[in-house]
C-alpha positions, -999 to +999 in steps of 0.1 A: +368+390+558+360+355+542+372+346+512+362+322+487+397+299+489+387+294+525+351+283+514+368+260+490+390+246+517+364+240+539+340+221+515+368+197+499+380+191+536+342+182+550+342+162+517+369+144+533+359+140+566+330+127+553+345+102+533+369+090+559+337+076+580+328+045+561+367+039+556+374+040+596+340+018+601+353-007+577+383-006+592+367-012+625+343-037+610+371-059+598+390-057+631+357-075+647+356-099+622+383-109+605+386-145+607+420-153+587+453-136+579+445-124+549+418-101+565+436-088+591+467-078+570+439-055+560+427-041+586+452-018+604+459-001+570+420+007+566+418+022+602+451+040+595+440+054+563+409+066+579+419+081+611+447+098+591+418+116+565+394+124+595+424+140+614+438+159+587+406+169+569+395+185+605+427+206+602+420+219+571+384+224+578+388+242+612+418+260+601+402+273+574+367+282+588+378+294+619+408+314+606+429+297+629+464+297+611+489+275+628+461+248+622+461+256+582+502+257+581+497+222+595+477+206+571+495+227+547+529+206+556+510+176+557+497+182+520+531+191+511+545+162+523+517+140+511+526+152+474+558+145+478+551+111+493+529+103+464+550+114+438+577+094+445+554+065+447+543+068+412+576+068+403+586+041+423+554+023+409+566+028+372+601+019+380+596-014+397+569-029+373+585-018+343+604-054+344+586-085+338+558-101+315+551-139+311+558-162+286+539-173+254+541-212+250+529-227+219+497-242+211+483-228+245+456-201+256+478-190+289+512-174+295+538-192+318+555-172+344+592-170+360+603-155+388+634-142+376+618-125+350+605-095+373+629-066+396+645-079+423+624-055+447+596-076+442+611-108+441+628-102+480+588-090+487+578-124+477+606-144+486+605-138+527+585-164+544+567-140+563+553-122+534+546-150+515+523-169+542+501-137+543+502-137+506+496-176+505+466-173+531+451-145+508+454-168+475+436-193+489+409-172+507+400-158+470+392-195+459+414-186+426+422-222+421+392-242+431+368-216+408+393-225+379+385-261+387+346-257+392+348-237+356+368-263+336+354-297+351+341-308+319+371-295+296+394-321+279+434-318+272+428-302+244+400-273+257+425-267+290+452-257+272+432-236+250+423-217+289+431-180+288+442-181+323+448-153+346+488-152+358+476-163+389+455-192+379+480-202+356+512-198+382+493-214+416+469-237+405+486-262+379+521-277+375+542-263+352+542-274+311+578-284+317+569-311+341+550-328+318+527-341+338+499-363+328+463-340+329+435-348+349+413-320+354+426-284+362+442-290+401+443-330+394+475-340+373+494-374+377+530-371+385+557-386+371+575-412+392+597-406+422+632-394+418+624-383+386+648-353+379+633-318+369+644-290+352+623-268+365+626-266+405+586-261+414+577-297+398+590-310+432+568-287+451+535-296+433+507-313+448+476-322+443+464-316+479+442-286+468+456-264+501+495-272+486+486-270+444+521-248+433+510-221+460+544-223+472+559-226+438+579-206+423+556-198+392+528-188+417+543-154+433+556-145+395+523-151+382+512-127+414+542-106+404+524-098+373+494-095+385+507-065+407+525-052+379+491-047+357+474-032+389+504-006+402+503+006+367+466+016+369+472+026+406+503+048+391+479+064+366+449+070+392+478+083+413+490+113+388+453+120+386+449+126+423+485+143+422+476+174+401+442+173+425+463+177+456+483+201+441+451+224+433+442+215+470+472+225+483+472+260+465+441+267+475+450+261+507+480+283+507+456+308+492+436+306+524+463+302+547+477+341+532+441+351+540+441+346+575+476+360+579+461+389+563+427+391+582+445+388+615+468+419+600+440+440+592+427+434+630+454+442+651+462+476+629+424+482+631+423+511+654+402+508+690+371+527+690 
């Protein structure tokens, strides 16, 4: 006795599988080749990701083909607890990026960003050292700032501050308007002279070293702040998406599950011949 919520079950699940092999290879892949710490922050997420679909989309699969029950309640619970897991992530999401937005400036194309300005979840995120070097390493590995340089090479004063910069180019990759530095080119500005007091802490920490810029000023993980904020809110919305998709999943699957209860039922009162 086969019923369709078991078919169902067993063609999302070998969907999954599926789909989990190219996200364990590149896992894999980027084990063998990553070549800075940016790239392997990466990796053991990917390979987690993947070995955790293959495993639980083989649970579902078997379970449901097979008619193998305590398999099914399995990846039932894991479902379950995957819904619930994801939920409170989209909540979370919403919650923690609700805070923060940079800040217009006159007579200029880009925003300015402060650190303050975002939750204080993500600011002890960005604040720890250990985080922050990972973070730092991925900046740089993106070439944010010296593309920003290549593109505006020929701009005067004038067309530079007319920029739309992203948060990012505008946090890491130039001082701060309230330094009033003197403009050079995009990562080139002249400095004003020593023991000159600042108002704003992260002049001090410029450079014009183009592996120091403002990567470790404070302007630079706001302005990455709000870039995260932009992307968890379209990760949040993706996320309610794939929510009510689970949630179909998972009563199919509690469909199928009731099947095999039933099937194995209808065997053991079956009379012998």
């Amino acid at each position: 006795m086969f019923r369709l919520s078991n078919n169902l079950v067993g063609i999302l699940n070998f969907v999954t599988f599926l789909l989990s092999v190219p996200i364990l290879g590149a896992g894999i892949w980027l084990a063998n080749r990553a070549s800075t710490d940016c790239e392997k922050f990466l990796e053991k997420p990917v390979i987690a990701l993947g070995v955790f679909l293959m495993v639980v989309s083989l649970a579902g699969l078997v379970g449901a083909c097979c008619g193998i029950s305590w398999l099914l309640w399995l990846y039932l619970l894991v479902m379950f607890l995957l819904i619930v897991l994801l939920f409170c992530f989209t909540i979370f999401a919403f919650v923690v990026t609700n805070k923060g937005a940079g800040r217009v400036l006159s007579d200029r194309g880009y925003k300015e960003y402060r650190l303050g300005d975002y939750s204080n979840w993500l600011q002890k995120r960005v604040n720890s050292t250990k985080n922050w070097n990972k973070i730092r390493s991925c900046i740089i590995d993106s070439k944010v700032c010296s593309n920003l340089a290549d593109d505006t090479a020929n701009d005067s004063l004038d067309q530079f501050l007319a920029e739309h910069l992203s948060s990012l180019q505008s946090g890491c990759c130039k001082p701060s308007d309230d330094c009033g530095f003197t403009y050079v080119n995009a990562t080139t500005w002249t400095t004003l002279p020593a023991g000159t007091v600042y108002s704003n802490s992260d002049c001090t920490l410029w450079s014009n070293d183009k592996n120091q810029l403002c990567y470790n000023c404070q302007s630079c993980k706001a302005g990455l702040l709000d870039n995260i904020k932009s992307d968890w809110k379209k990760v949040a919305v993706v996320n309610i998406i794939f929510l009510v998709f689970l949630i179909i999943v998972y009563s199919v699957g509690c469909c199928a599950f009731r099947n095999n209860r039933e099937d194995r039922a209808f065997w053991k009162s079956r009379p012998y011949p």
